[in-house]
C-alpha positions, 0 to 999 in steps of 0.5 A: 329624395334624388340621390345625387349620385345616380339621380334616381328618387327615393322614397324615403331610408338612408341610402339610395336604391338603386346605387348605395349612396349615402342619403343623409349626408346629402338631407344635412347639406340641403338643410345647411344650404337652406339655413345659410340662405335664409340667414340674416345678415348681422350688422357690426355692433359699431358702423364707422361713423361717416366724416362730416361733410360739411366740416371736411368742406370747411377744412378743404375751403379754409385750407384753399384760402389759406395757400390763397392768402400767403401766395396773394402776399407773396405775388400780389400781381402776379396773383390777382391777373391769374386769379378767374372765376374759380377765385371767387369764394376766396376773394369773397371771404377776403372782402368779410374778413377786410370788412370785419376786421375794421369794426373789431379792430376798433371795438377792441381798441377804442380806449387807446384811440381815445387816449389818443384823440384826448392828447392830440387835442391838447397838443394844439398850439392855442388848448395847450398855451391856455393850460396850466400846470395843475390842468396838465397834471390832471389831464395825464392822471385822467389819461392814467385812469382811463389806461387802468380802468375797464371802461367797457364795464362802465358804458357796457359797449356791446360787441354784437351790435358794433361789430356787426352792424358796422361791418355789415355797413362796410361790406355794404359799402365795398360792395358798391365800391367794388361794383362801381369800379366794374362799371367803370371798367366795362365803361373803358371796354373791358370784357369780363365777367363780374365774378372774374372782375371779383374775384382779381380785386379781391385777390389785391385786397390782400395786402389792405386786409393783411395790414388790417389783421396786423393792426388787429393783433397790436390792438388786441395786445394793447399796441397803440401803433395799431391806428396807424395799420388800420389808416394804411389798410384803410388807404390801401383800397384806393390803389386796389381800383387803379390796379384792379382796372389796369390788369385788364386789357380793353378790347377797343380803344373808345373807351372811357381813360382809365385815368377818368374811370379811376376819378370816378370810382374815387368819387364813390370811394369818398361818398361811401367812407362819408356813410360810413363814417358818419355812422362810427362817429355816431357809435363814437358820439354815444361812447363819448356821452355814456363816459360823460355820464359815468361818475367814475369818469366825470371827476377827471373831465 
């Protein structure tokens, strides 16, 4: 062992040779290093656990397009011109929740449509001068029983295959709106992406989708004046297209009239909600045959 004092090996005893120094003190030292060294390293018995990164990304996205939403509201205009392609996931998910809120919406409201449709049709001029009182009374205890009873117990009216179905139809149906009115505008020289082109007629599809969430919320408290948010949230998109065309600036003057690119996209509008009516009146068409065929129902109508 070399002392470390002097340097000078020693073969073996306590204390060097040459110096005195003390060896023992210098072996424990060695000993402790050598120990230390080859120590594993111990582990805490509770890591912390690392926040979920998806969850922290769907709270960062869903806080986004919360300021989004409530800024759309607050400066619809001013919002969708200064909205780009960094918008596009926001406007994106204003198109689903403007695409689905129209099948839940009536999904959950389609009794009171119903009572609805019922006393419009005998408020016509020619079904009511044809009924007597007995009919009128009959008619308003049918009315009644439909208010009390939980016809979707009766008809078992599934969420899964309305509500889907129907809004994938819908967002279908947006889709080629939204790419028809892209058409149009590159027709009248407008240079821009698709994605900014998105992204600003999503941004004016604020307000139509926040009508629709209202009428939403009326229906699910059992509000019949919901209809009439779900008509101006439905009506809305046709002034979504003049705007969205109108806030770009054409690059050329030969291009197709913003009055022309408008009609056309008009045309499309009319043959998609043509599609897609069709396809509710058949969903309504089997509501109407399955309450025919109810024997609760039929002692009323």
């Amino acid at each position: 062992m070399n002392c470390s004092n002097c340097g000078h090996f020693n073969d073996g005893g306590k204390f060097c040779v040459k110096c005195g120094h003390k060896l023992q003190e210098e072996a424990a030292v060695s000993q402790a290093a050598a120990a230390s060294e080859y120590q594993p390293q111990l582990q805490p018995a509770y890591a912390p656990q690392q926040p979920n990164q998806r969850v922290q990304q769907a709270k960062k996205v869903s806080k986004s397009f919360f300021g989004y939403f409530v800024e759309g509201i607050k400066n619809p205009t001013a919002t969708a011109q200064a909205a780009g392609e960094g918008q596009f996931i926001n406007a994106l998910i204003t198109v689903i929740l403007y695409a689905l809120s129209i099948p839940i919406m009536l999904y959950v409201g389609w009794k009171l449509l119903l009572i609805q449709f019922v006393r419009s049709m005998f408020k016509l001029p020619v079904i009511s001068a044809e009924m007597d009182p007995s009919d009128i009374e009959e008619f308003n205890m049918g009315v009644n029983f439909i208010k009390a009873t939980d016809i979707n117990s009766i008809i078992h009216f599934n969420f899964t295959d309305f509500v889907f179905k129907q809004g994938i139809f819908i967002f279908i149906g947006l889709a080629v709106i939204i790419g028809a009115t892209y058409v149009a505008a590159k027709f009248g020289k407008v240079d821009v992406s698709f994605k900014e082109f998105f992204s600003r007629f999503g941004t004016f599809l604020i307000i139509p989708t926040a009508l629709l969430l209202i009428g939403l919320v009326l229906a699910f408290l059992h509000v019949e004046f919901f209809s009439y948010f779900m008509n101006f949230g439905l009506l809305s998109i046709f002034l979504v297209v003049p705007f969205t065309i109108a806030s770009f600036k054409p690059v050329g003057t030969n291009g197709l009239d913003r009055i022309y690119s408008t009609l056309i996209v008009y045309v499309v509008i009319t043959i998609v909600s043509v599609f897609i009516a069709n396809g509710l009146g058949e969903e309504a068409k089997a509501i109407i045959t399955r309450m025919g065929e109810s024997t609760e129902l039929s002692d009323f109508f």
